[in-house]
C-alpha positions in Angstrom: -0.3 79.8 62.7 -0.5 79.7 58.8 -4.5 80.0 59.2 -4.0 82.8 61.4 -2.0 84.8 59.6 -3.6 84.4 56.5 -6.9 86.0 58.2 -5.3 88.9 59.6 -3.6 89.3 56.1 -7.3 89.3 54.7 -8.8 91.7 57.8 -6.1 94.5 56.9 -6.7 93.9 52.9 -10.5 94.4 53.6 -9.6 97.6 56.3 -7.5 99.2 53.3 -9.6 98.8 50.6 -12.7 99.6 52.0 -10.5 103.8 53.3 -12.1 106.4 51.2 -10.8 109.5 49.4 -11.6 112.5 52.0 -12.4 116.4 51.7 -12.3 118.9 53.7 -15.1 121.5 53.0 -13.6 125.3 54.1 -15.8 128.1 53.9 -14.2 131.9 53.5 -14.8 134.2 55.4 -14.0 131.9 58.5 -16.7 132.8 60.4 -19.8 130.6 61.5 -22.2 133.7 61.4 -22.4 136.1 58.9 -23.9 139.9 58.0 -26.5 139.5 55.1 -25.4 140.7 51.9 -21.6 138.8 52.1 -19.7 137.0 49.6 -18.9 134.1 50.5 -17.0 131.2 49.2 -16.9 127.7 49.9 -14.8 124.8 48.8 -13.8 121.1 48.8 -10.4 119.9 49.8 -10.4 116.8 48.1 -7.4 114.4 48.2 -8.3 113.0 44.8 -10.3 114.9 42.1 -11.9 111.9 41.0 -14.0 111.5 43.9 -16.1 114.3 42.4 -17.3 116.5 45.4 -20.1 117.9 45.3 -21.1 120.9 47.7 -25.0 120.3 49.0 -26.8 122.2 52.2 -29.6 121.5 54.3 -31.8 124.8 55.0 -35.0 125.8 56.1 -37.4 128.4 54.4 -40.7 128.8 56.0 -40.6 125.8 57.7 -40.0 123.9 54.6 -36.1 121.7 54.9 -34.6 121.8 51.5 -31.5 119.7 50.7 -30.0 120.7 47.4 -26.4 121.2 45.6 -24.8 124.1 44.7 -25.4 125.6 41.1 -28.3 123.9 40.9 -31.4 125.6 43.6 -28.0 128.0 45.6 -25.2 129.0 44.5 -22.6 129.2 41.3 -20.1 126.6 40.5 -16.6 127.9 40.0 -13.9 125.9 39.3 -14.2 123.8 42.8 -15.6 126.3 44.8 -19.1 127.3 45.2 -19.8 131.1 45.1 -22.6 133.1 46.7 -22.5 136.6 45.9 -25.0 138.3 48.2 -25.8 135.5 51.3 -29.4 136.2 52.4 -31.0 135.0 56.0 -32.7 131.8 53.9 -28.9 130.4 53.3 -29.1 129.8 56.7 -28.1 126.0 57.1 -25.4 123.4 57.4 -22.8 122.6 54.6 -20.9 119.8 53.2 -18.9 118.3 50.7 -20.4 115.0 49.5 -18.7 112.4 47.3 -20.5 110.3 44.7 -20.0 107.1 46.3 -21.8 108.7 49.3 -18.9 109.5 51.3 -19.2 112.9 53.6 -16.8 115.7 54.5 -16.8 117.1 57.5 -20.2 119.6 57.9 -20.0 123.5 58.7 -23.0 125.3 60.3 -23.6 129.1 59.2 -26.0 131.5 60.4 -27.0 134.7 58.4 -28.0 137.2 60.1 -30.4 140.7 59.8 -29.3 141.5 63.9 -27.1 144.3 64.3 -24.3 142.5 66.3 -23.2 138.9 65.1 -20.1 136.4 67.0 -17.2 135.8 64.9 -16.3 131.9 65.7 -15.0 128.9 64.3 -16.7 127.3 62.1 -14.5 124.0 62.5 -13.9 122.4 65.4 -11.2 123.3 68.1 -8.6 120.9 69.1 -8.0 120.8 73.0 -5.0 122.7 73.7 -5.9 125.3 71.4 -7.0 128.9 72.5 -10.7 130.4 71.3 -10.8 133.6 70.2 -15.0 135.1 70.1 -14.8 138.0 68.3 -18.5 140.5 68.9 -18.9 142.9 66.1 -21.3 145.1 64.4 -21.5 145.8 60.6 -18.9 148.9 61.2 -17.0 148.2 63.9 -15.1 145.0 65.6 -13.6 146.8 68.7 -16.4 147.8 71.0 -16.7 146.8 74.5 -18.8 143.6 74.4 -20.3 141.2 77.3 -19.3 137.1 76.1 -22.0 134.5 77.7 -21.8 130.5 77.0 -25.1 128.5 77.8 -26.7 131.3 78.9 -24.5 132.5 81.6 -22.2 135.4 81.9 -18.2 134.6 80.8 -17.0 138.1 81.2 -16.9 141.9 79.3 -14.3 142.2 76.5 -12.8 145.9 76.0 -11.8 145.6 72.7 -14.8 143.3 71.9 -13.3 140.0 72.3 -12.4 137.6 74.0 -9.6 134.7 74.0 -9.8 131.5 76.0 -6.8 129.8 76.6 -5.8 126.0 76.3 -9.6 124.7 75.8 -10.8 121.9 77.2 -14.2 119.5 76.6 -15.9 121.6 79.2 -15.3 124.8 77.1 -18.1 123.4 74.5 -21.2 125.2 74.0 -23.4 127.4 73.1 -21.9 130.9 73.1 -23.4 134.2 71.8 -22.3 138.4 73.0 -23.8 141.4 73.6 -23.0 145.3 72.6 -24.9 147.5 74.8 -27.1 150.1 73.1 -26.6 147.9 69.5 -27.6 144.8 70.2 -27.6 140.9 71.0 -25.9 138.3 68.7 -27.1 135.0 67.5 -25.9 131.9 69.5 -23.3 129.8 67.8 -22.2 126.5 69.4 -18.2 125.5 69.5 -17.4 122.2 69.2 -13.8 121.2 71.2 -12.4 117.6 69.8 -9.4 115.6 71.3 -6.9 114.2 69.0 -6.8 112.5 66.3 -6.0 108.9 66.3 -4.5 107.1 64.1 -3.9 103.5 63.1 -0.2 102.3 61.3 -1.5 99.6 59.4 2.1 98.9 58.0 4.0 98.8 61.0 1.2 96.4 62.6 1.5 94.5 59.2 5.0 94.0 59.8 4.4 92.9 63.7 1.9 90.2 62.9 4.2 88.7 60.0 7.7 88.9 61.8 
């Protein structure tokens, strides 16, 4: 019994030691497509500074994948935020916050656009439960009548330009994208839908294994 309690002792010593410090990388505005010529700001959310997060991207240029950090190739370094003035088609990419032990934040897809009409979506993840606003809106207006469509198929016509879906479920994932008649078609943006998170009391199991 001492044996086995000694090993379980050494498995949860291992499983704590080997958690990492996490981020969080938030992007402002909230919005996984954007107009070119934006400011835009993006950050890590670090739980401990000494990580040191650094914010890199992945894009594509002519068919050439670059992966570089920000203040270096994109980008100036301000404080703990990265800041991009004027956000040009070519910043197209995915973003993340990355650690210097190799550790990863969570990563944030955004699409700049030249089209007339872009989708306003999340650029995180939505928790089941949750509604989804799509919001379809040219560079001057946010309110026209707009037509929502998710893998291709018709959802319905927003009035006012968007559209809310209540309490999402997994089968509300996809690949969404809206139309403004007479303006124009937006880009397609997928929305990811994620359960909840679970978590594991390592102190209360502590205490059950030794009691």
């Amino acid at each position: 019994m001492e044996e086995t309690s000694l090993l379980w002792l050494l498995f949860l010593i291992s499983l704590l030691s080997s958690t990492t410090n996490q981020a969080s990388l938030i992007v402002s505005p909230r919005s996984s497509q954007m107009f070119r010529g934006r400011h835009v700001s993006l950050s890590c959310e670090e739980d401990d500074r000494s990580a040191r997060w650094t914010l890199r991207r992945n894009t594509v240029k002519d068919k050439d994948e670059t992966r570089a950090e920000c203040g270096v190739d994109w980008g100036k370094t301000v404080g703990s935020s990265c800041k991009i003035s004027y956000i040009l088609p070519w910043d197209s990419g995915v973003y993340w916050c990355e650690s210097r032990e190799g550790a990863t934040s969570n990563s944030i897809n955004i699409t700049v656009s030249d089209k007339p009409v872009i989708l306003q979506s999340p650029v995180l993840p939505v928790k089941e439960g949750e509604d989804l606003t799509l919001t379809c809106k040219t560079k001057r207006s946010s309110n026209l009548p707009a037509c929502f469509y998710k893998d291709g198929s018709f959802i319905r016509t927003g009035p006012a330009g968007h559209m809310t879906i209540r309490h999402v479920s997994r089968s509300d994932e996809g690949l969404y994208k809206c139309l403004i008649s007479s303006v124009g078609e937006s880009p397609p943006s997928w929305v990811s839908v994620t359960g909840e998170e679970v978590t594991f009391d390592f102190r209360s199991s502590f205490i059950q294994i030794f009691t």
